[in-house]
N, C-alpha and C positions, 0 to 999 in steps of 0.2 A: 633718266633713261627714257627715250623716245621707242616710242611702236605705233604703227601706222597702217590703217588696213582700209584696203578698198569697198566699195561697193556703185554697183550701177543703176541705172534707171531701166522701166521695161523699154522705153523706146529706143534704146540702145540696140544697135543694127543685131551685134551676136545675142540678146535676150530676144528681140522680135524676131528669131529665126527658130532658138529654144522653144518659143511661147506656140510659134505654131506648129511645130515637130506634138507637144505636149496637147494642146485644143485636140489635133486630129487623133492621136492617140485617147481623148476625153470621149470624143463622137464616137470613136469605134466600141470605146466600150460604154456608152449610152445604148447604142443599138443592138450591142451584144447581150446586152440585160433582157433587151424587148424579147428576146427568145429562148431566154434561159439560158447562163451562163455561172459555173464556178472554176473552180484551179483546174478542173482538167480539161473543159473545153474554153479555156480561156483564149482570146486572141493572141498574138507574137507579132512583136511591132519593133524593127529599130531603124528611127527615121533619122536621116538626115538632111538638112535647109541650108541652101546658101543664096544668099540677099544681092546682087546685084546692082550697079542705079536703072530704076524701073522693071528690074525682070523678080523673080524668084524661079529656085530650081528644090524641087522636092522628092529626095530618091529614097533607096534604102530597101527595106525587107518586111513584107506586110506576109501574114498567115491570119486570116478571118473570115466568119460562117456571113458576114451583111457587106452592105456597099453603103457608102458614105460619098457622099460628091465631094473630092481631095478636094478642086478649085473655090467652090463655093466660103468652105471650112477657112481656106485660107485667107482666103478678100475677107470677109468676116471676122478676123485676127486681128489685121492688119488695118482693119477700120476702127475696132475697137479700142487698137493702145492710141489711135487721133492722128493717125497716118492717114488724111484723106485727101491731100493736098501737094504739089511736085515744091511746093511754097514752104515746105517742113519737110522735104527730102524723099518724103513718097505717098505714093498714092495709090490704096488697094481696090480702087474702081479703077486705073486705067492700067497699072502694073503689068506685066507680062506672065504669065505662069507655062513652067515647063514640069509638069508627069513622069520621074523616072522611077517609079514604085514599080517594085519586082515582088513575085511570093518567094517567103523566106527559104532556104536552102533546107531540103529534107535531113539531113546529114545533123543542121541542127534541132529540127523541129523534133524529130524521136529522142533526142538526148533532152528535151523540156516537156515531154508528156510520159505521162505514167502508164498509159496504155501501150505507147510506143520506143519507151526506154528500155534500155539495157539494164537498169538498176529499179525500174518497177516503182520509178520514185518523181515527182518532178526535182530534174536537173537543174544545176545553175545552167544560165542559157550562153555561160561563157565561161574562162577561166579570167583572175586575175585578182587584185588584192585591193582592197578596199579600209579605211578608214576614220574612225570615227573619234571624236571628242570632244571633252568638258572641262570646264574653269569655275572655282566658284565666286568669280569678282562681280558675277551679275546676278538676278533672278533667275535670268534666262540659262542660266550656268553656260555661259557664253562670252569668249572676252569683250571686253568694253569696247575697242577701238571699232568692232565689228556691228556691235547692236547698232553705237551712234552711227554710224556711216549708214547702215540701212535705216536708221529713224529717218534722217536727213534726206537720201533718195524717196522716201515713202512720203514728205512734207511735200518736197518737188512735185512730186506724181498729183499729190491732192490738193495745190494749194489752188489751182483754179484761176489762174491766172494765164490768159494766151500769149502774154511776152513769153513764157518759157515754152516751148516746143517739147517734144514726146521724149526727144536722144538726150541725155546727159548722165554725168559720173561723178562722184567725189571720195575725198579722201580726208579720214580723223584721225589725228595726232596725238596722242593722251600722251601724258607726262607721268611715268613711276614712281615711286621711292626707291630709298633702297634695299627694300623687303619687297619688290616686288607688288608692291597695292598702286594701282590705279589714283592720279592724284587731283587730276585738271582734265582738261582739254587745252592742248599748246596751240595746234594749227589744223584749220578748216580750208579746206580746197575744196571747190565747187566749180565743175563746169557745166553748163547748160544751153543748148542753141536757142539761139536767139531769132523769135520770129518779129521783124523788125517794121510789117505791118500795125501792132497793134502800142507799138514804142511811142510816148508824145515827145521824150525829152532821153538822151543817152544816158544823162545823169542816175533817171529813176530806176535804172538795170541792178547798178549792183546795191543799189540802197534794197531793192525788192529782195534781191537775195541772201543780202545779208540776215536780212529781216526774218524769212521762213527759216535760215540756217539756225540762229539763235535763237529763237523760238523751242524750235524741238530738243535744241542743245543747252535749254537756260542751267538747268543743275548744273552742268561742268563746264563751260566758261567762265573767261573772268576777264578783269580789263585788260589780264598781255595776252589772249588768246589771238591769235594772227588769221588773218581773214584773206583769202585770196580767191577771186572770181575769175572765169577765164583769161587766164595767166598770157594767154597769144593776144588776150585784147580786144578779139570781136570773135564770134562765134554763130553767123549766119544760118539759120535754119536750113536756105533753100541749100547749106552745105552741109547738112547732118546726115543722120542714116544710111543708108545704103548708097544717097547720093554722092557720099564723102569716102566711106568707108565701106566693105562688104560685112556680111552677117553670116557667120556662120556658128550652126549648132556644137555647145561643148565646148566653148573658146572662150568661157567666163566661169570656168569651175575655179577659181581661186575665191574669187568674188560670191559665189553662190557657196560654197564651202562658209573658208573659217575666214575670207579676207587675209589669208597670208600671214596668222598669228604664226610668233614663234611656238615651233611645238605641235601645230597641226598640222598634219601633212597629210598629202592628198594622194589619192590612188585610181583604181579605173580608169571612166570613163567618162562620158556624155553621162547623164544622170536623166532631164525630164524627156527624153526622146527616145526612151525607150518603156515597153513591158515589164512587170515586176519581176518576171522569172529569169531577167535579165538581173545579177547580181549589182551590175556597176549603179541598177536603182537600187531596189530593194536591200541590200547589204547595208549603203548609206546612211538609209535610217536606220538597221537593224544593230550597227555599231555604236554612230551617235545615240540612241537609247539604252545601251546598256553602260556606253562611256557616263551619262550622262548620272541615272541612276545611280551608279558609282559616286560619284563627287556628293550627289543628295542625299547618299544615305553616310559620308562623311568616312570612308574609307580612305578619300584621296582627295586632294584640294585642286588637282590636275588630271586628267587621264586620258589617253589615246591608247585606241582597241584598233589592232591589226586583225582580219580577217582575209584570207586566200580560198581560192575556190579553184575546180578544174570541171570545164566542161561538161554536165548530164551530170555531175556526183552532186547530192542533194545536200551532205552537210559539209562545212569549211575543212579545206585541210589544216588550218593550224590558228589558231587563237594567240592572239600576243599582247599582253598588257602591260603597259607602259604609264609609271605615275608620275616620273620625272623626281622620285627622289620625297615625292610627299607623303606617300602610303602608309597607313595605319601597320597595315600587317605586308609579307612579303610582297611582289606583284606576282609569284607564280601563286600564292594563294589565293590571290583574288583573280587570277584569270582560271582556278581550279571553279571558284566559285560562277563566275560567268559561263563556262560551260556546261554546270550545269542548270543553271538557270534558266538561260535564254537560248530559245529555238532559234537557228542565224539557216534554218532550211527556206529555200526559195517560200514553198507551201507556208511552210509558217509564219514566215514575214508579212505573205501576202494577205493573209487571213487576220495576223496582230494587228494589221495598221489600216487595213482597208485598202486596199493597194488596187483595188478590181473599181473603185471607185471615181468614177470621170469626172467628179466635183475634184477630188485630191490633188490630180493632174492641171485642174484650172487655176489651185492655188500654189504650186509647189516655184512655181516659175517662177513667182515673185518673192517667196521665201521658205527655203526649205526646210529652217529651225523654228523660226519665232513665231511660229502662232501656236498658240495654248491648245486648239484644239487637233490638230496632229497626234497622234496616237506615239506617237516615238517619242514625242514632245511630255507624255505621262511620266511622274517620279511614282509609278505605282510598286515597283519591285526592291522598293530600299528595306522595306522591312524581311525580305524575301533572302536578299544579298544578305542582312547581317545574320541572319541567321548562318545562311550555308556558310558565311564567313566566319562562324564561330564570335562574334560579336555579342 
């Protein structure tokens, strides 16, 4: 049995649109800090980017107490993922920028502050359903096909080599049993644009890629692992990014998710482009850590937590836990137990995790699970869980 899950590069036109929806949301709450800021006077941000060839356009819903230079913030994004060049598809010194940031609608701003809500609470800053899940075939209690595909984009990003250009994707094939356990790695697909100044020989292209692929994938390859490089054959830089393709924000939640595991399923929204009182963020993590928790303290070898929210109401309307049939005890017992455990209120997510945090925002872009130090990414509540579980 074959499963096969995506993941992207940051110079990918829809993550460099993410990444600076996310930076400009980092800036505002850097500067929001310089003058004192917690959950009530927190800024409300839901930004949307789309990429262009040469231009960006950046609109959306801003409410905040400082000024930030949108322009500045964003050539400075867009320099940093090694977009400096029309020769790699863009270039954030000569780029075009268009300003459509509006302040956010009152309508929702009083439904997300607690001085001006209806429920005296902070609200989610939207309605709609979100979430979250765990495996335990990894450390990361994350499925396989997913880690290695972001190990592999993460080699690309760092290996330092200027044949490969900022935009590229790939995709890992793991091979099952028939119990379901993770067995090999079958097939590696890797595309990467190709900047063809820095090329001696065509030959050395896909030898170089191969090379970083298996490297990061040595544990699970093997001699029939199937290698494939850009599959079209050439892959020209000055035709990547936004010169090839548009970038728009929220257009890689499969990929930033679970990569399209069976059994993950996806909900919301845009995730780093907005504020945490925004559920479609906040929620995200607030589900995957309790999904997560769940499988580490050995309740459940699987699990996906559904959580629904409605507009200004501060806690989910309805909790659903799903183990897929692997559950120690019922799944309505252990979503008895998840509600009372875990806070999933805007406030309290934002406070668990650090969400007020503009360093958090600078890393979330590139992964939303897998670093250790992420707050949702803690198995601190397993002893917590078997308790209320009666364990």
């Amino acid at each position: 049995m074959l499963i096969t899950s995506e993941a992207v590069k940051v110079g990918h036109p829809d993550i460099v649109a993410d990444t600076i929806a996310a930076h400009i949301i980092a800036k505002i709450l850097d500067e929001e800090h310089k003058v004192g800021m917690d959950v009530n006077t927190m800024p409300h941000c839901g930004l949307e980017v789309f990429l262009g060839k040469g231009f960006c356009i950046v609109g959306g819903e801003v409410s905040t107490r400082v000024y930030i230079d949108i322009e500045k913030s964003l050539r400075q994004t867009v320099l940093s993922i090694g977009y400096n060049d029309a020769a790699v598809g863009l270039n954030g010194h000569s780029m075009g920028v268009f300003n459509a940031i509006i302040p956010q609608s009152p309508n929702i701003n009083m439904g997300t502050r607690a001085d001006l809500g209806k429920y005296k609470e902070i609200g989610a800053g939207d309605q709609g359903i979100m979430y979250g899940f765990a495996i335990n075939e990894t450390p990361e209690f994350m499925p396989l096909p997913f880690v290695l595909a972001n190990r592999m984009m993460r080699a690309f990003e760092e290996c330092n080599d200027p044949i490969f250009a900022p935009d590229g994707k790939g995709q890992i094939t793991v091979d099952y049993d028939e119990e379901g356990k993770p067995v090999r790695v079958a097939k590696v697909l890797m595309s990467n644009a190709i900047d063809y100044r820095h090329v001696a020989e065509s030959g050395e292209i896909e030898s170089a890629a191969q090379k970083i692929a298996f490297e990061c994938l040595a544990d699970w390859i093997d001699s029939k692992t199937e290698f494939m490089f850009n599959p079209t054959g050439e892959w020209q830089a000055v035709h990547s990014c936004s010169a090839a393709d548009s970038g728009v924000t929220g257009r890689k939640l499969v990929c930033q998710l679970y990569g399209a595991f069976p059994g993950a399923q996806l909900g919301g929204g845009a995730i780093v482009n907005k504020t945490p009182e925004k559920v479609d963020c906040s929620a995200v993590f607030g589900s995957r850590y309790a999904a997560k928790n769940i499988v580490a303290a050995g309740l459940a070898r699987k699990c996906s937590i559904q959580l629904a929210y409605a507009i200004g109401m501060a806690k989910p309307m309805s909790v659903y836990v799903d183990t897929f049939g692997t559950g120690i005890i019922p799944d309505c017992k252990i979503s008895e137990a998840v509600e009372n455990v875990f806070d999933f209120t805007p406030k309290g997510m934002i406070e668990k995790f650090d969400l007020l945090n503009g360093d958090i925002y600078r890393k979330i872009v590139k992964n939303l699970f897998l670093a250790e130090d992420f707050a949702w990414e803690k198995i601190d509540m397993v002893d917590v869980l078997k308790r209320e579980a009666g364990i």
